[in-house]
C-alpha positions in Angstrom: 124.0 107.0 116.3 121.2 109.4 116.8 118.6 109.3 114.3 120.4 106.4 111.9 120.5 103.7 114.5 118.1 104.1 117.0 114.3 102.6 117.1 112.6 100.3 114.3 112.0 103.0 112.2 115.4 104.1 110.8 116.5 104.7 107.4 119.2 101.6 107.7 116.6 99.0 107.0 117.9 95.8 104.8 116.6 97.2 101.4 119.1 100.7 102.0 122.9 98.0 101.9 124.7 101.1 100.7 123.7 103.6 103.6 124.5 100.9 106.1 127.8 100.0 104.8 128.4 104.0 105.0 127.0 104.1 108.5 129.1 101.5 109.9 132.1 102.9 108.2 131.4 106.3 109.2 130.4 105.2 112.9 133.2 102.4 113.6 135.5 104.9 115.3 132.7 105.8 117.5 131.3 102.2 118.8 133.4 100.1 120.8 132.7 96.5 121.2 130.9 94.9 124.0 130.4 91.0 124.8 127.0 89.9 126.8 126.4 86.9 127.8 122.3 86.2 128.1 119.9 83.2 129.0 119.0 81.2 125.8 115.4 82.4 126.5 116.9 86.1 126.1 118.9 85.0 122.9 116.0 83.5 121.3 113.8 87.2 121.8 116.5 88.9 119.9 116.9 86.9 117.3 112.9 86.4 116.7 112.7 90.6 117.0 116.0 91.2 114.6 113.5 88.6 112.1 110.9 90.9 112.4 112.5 94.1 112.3 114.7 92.8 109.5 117.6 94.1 111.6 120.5 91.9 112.8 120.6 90.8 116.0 123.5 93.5 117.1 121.2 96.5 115.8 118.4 95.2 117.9 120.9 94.2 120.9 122.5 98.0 120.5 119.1 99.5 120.3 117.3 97.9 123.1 120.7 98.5 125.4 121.0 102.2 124.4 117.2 102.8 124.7 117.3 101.6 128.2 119.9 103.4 128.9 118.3 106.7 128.1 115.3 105.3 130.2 117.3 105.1 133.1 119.0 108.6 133.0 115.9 109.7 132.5 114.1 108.5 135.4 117.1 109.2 137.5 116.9 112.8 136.6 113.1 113.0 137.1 113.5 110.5 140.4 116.3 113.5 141.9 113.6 116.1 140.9 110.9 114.0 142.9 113.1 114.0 145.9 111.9 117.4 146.9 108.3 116.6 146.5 106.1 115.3 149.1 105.1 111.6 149.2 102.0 111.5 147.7 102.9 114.5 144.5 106.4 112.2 143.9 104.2 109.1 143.3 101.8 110.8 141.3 104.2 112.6 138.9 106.5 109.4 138.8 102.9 107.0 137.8 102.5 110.2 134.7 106.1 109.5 133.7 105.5 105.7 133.5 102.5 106.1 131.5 104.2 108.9 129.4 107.0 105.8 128.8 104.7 103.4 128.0 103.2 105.8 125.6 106.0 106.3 123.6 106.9 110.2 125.1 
C-alpha cells in the first residue's frame, strides 16, 4: 500500500483505470474489509473530498484511517521518548512535533 495508495498524490488517480485495476488485484490478498459506521456530517466530508481528489470514497476513507494511524504510532513513540524528559523539555519537543505534523514532516 505504500507509495500506490497513500496521500492525494499517487499514481492511481482516475485517468490511470489500468494501474488501479492491477493494484487492487495485486493488493486484494493484502486488505481485509472493514465496516464504519459515521455521522452523516462525517459521510458527507468524505464524499465532497473523494469529489475533489477524484478518488472514491473507500481510497479516501483507507487513506485518512491509515494516515492516522501512523500519526498515532508516531506520537506514541515520541510521547514514550518524552517520558524521560523534564516537564517543561517534553512540552517543548512535543509543541516541535505538532508543528512538524502540521507541516507535512
Amino acid at each position: 500500500m505504500r507509495g500506490c495508495d497513500r496521500g492525494w498524490g499517487g499514481s492511481l488517480m482516475r485517468a490511470d483505470i489500468p494501474g488501479r485495476i492491477l493494484y487492487h488485484v495485486l493488493m486484494s490478498d493484502t486488505m481485509v474489509r472493514i465496516n464504519l459506521n459515521v455521522p452523516p456530517d462525517v459521510k458527507s466530508q468524505l464524499r465532497e473530498e473523494a469529489r475533489r481528489a477524484g478518488r472514491t470514497e473507500a481510497e479516501v476513507t483507507r487513506a485518512l484511517l491509515v494516515d492516522g494511524l501512523d500519526r498515532a504510532r508516531r506520537e506514541a513513540f515520541f510521547r514514550g521518548v518524552a517520558d524521560g524528559y523534564s516537564e517543561d523539555v517534553r512540552a517543548r519537543d512535543l509543541e516541535i512535533l505538532r508543528r512538524l505534523e502540521a507541516l507535512g514532516g
